[in-house]
N, C-alpha and C positions, 0 to 999 in steps of 0.2 A: 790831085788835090785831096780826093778822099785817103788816099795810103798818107800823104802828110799828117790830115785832121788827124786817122786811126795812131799814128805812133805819137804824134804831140798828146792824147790823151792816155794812149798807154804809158807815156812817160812822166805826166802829170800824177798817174796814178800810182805809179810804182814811188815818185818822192813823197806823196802822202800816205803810203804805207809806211815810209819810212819814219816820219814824223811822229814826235810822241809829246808827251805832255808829263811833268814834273810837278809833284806835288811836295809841298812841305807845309808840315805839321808842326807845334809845340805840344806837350806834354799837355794834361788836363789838369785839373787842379789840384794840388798838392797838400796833404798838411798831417797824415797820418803814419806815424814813425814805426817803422819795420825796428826794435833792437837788436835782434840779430845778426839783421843785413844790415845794421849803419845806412839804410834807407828810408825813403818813404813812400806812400803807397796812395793813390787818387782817395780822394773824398767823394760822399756820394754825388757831389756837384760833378765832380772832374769824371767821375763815371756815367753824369748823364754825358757831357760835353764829349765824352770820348764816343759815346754810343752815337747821338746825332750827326758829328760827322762822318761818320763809318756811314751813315743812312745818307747821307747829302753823297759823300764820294761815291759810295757802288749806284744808288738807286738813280739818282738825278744826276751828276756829272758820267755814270759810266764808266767808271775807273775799274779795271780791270784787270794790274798790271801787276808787281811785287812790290810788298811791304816791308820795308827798312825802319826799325829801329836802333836805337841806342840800347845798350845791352844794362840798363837798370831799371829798375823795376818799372815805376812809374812811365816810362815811355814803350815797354813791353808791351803793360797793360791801357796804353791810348791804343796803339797800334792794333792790339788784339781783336777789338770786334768788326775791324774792315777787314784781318786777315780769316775770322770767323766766315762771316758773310760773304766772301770770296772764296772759302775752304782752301785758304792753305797756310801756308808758314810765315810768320814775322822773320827774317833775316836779319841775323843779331850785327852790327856794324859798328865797332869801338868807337870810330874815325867822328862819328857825327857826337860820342858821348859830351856831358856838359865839361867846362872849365875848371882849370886847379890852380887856380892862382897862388896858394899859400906856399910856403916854403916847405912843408912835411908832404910827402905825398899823400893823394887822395885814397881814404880804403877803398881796400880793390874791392872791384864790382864781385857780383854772385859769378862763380862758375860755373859751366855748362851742366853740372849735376845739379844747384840750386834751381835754379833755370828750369831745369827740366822737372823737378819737383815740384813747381810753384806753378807751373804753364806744361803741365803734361801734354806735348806732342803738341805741340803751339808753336815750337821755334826752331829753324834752324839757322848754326854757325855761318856765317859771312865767311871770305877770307880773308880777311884779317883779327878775326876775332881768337883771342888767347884770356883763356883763366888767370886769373892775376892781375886785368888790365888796370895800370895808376899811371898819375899826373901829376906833376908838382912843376911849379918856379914858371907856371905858363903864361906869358902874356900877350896879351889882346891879339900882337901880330903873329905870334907863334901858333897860338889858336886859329888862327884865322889860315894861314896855310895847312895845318892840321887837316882844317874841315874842307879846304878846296883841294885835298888832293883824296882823300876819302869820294866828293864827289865825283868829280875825275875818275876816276876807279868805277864806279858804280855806273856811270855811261859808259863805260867802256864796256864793261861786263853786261849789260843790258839793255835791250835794244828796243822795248817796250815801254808801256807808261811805268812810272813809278812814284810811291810815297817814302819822303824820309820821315818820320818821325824824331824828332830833337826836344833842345832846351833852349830854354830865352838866348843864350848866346850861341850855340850853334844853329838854328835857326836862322838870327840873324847875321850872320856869316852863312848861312849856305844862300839867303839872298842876295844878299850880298856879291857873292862868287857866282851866280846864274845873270844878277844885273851885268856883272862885267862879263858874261858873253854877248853880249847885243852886238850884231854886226855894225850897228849905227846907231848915235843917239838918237835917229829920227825912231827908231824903238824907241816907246814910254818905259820907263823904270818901272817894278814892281815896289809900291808902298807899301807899309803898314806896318803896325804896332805887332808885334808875337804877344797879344792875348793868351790865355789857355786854350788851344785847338783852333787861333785862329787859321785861316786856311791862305798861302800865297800858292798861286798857280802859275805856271810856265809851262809856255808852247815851245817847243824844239823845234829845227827842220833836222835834215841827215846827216847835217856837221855840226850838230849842238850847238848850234848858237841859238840864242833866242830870239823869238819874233813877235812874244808878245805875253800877256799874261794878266792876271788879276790879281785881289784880295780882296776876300769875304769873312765874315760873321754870319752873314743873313741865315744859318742852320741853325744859332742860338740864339734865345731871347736876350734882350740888354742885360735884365737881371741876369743876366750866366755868364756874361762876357765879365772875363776876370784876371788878372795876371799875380795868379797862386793867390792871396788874399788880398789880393786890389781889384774892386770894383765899382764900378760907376755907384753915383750915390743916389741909389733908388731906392731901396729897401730900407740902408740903414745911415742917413743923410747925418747926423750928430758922430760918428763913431769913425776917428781921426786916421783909423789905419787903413779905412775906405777910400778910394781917390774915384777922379772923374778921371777919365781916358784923357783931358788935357791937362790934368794935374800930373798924371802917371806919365805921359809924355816930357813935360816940362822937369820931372824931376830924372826921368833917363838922361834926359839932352843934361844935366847937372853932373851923372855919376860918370856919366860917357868921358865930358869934360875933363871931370879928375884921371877916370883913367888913360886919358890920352896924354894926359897933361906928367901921370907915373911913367907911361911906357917910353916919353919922351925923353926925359931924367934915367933912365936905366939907359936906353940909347947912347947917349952924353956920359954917363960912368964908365960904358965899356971900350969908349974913346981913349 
C-alpha cells in the first residue's frame, strides 16, 4: 500500500511539473508616432500599464517563464519590463503580429537591425521571425488561423510558462484558440475585454488542453484601464471619444458584426 501511495504521488508530481500556465497580454497604450518606423510607440500611460503588469506577473503571479512578443514596437516595448525583471530576451514572434486587412500590404515591420537599435540586447528572433514581415487582404478567419498556428508552434517549442504579448485582435484570437482547447465545456471559458495590458490567464495540463484560467485588471487602477484611447468615464466624463467599458463592448459587438457580416460576403464571392 505504501509503494502504491509513493508512485501515485510521484506520478501526481511529475504531471504538475509538467503543467504550465499561459499568459496573454495586449499592448499598452498607444498614441505616439514613430515616422520613420510607420509606428507608434506607448504613451506614458501605456508605460505605466506596461510597468505594473510586468510587477503583477513576476512579483505576485510568479511567472517565470519566456516572453513573446509581436515584432513592432509598441508590443516590444509592453513586453520589455517583465523581460527586464526576469533578465532575459523578448522573443520576437511575427505569427501573433496585429491584422492587415487593407488591400496594400502592411509596412513591413522594423528589421532585426532596427530592433536591435532601439532595444539593445533586449530581443531575440523566434523562428519564424524574417525582416520584411507584411500582411495584406487578411480576414478575420485567415487571421485567426494565422495566430492558432503561431501558438501551436510556441507550445510545442516550449515546455514552460509563457507570455504572448499581442494586439486587440491577436489577443483575441489567441483566446480564443486556448478557449477551444478545453477538454470539456464543463471548463469555464476565459472572458474578457483586451483592455491595454489587460491580463487572460491559462492553466495547461501536459497535453495542452486547458483546465482552467482567469482575467484580470486588478494591477491597474480604473482610470488606466484603457483600450488605446477608450477609457471609462472617470476623469474626463464630457469628452465623446471616452467610452465606459459597456459602451466600448457594445460598440465591438457592432464592428465584430460588420465584419463578420464582410468575411461572410467574401465567402459567397469566392463561390
Amino acid at each position: 500500500m505504501k509503494r502504491f501511495c509513493f508512485i501515485f504521488a510521484a506520478l501526481v508530481f511529475a504531471l504538475a511539473l509538467q503543467a504550465r500556465t499561459v499568459y496573454i497580454i495586449r499592448h499598452g497604450q498607444v498614441g505616439i508616432p514613430i515616422k520613420e518606423l510607420k509606428e507608434t510607440r506607448l504613451t506614458d500611460l501605456g508605460v505605466k500599464q506596461a510597468q505594473a503588469a510586468a510587477d503583477y506577473l513576476v512579483n505576485k503571479l510568479k511567472f517565470n517563464g519566456k516572453v513573446y512578443a509581436s515584432p513592432l514596437y509598441r508590443t516590444i516595448e509592453t513586453a520589455r519590463p517583465t523581460a527586464l525583471l526576469l533578465k532575459t530576451k523578448v522573443i520576437l514572434e511575427p505569427g501573433i503580429q496585429e491584422m492587415a486587412p487593407g488591400p496594400k500590404p502592411a509596412p513591413p515591420g522594423m528589421t532585426l537591425e532596427e530592433i536591435n537599435k532601439r532595444f539593445p540586447d533586449q530581443t531575440v528572433p523566434g523562428p519564424r521571425f524574417a525582416d520584411g514581415w507584411r500582411l495584406c487582404k487578411e480576414t478575420n478567419a485567415m487571421r485567426l488561423v494565422r495566430v492558432t498556428k503561431a501558438l501551436d508552434a510556441i507550445l510545442e517549442e516550449e515546455k514552460g510558462d509563457i507570455l504572448l504579448t499581442g494586439h486587440g485582435a491577436s489577443v483575441n484570437d489567441l483566446v480564443k484558440a486556448l478557449n477551444n482547447k478545453r477538454p470539456s465545456r464543463k471548463v469555464k471559458a476565459v472572458k474578457g475585454i483586451a483592455w491595454n495590458c489587460a491580463l487572460f490567464v491559462f492553466e495547461l495540463d501536459d497535453k495542452n488542453e486547458v483546465t482552467g484560467g482567469r482575467y484580470t485588471t486588478e494591477f491597474m487602477d480604473d482610470h488606466d484601464v484603457t483600450s488605446n484611447f477608450r477609457c471609462p468615464k472617470i476623469e474626463r466624463p464630457d469628452d465623446p471619444q471616452y467610452m465606459t467599458k459597456e459602451q466600448d463592448k457594445a460598440d465591438r459587438a457592432k464592428r465584430n458584426a460588420k465584419n463578420k457580416a464582410k468575411t461572410k460576403a467574401e465567402k459567397e464571392g469566392e463561390k
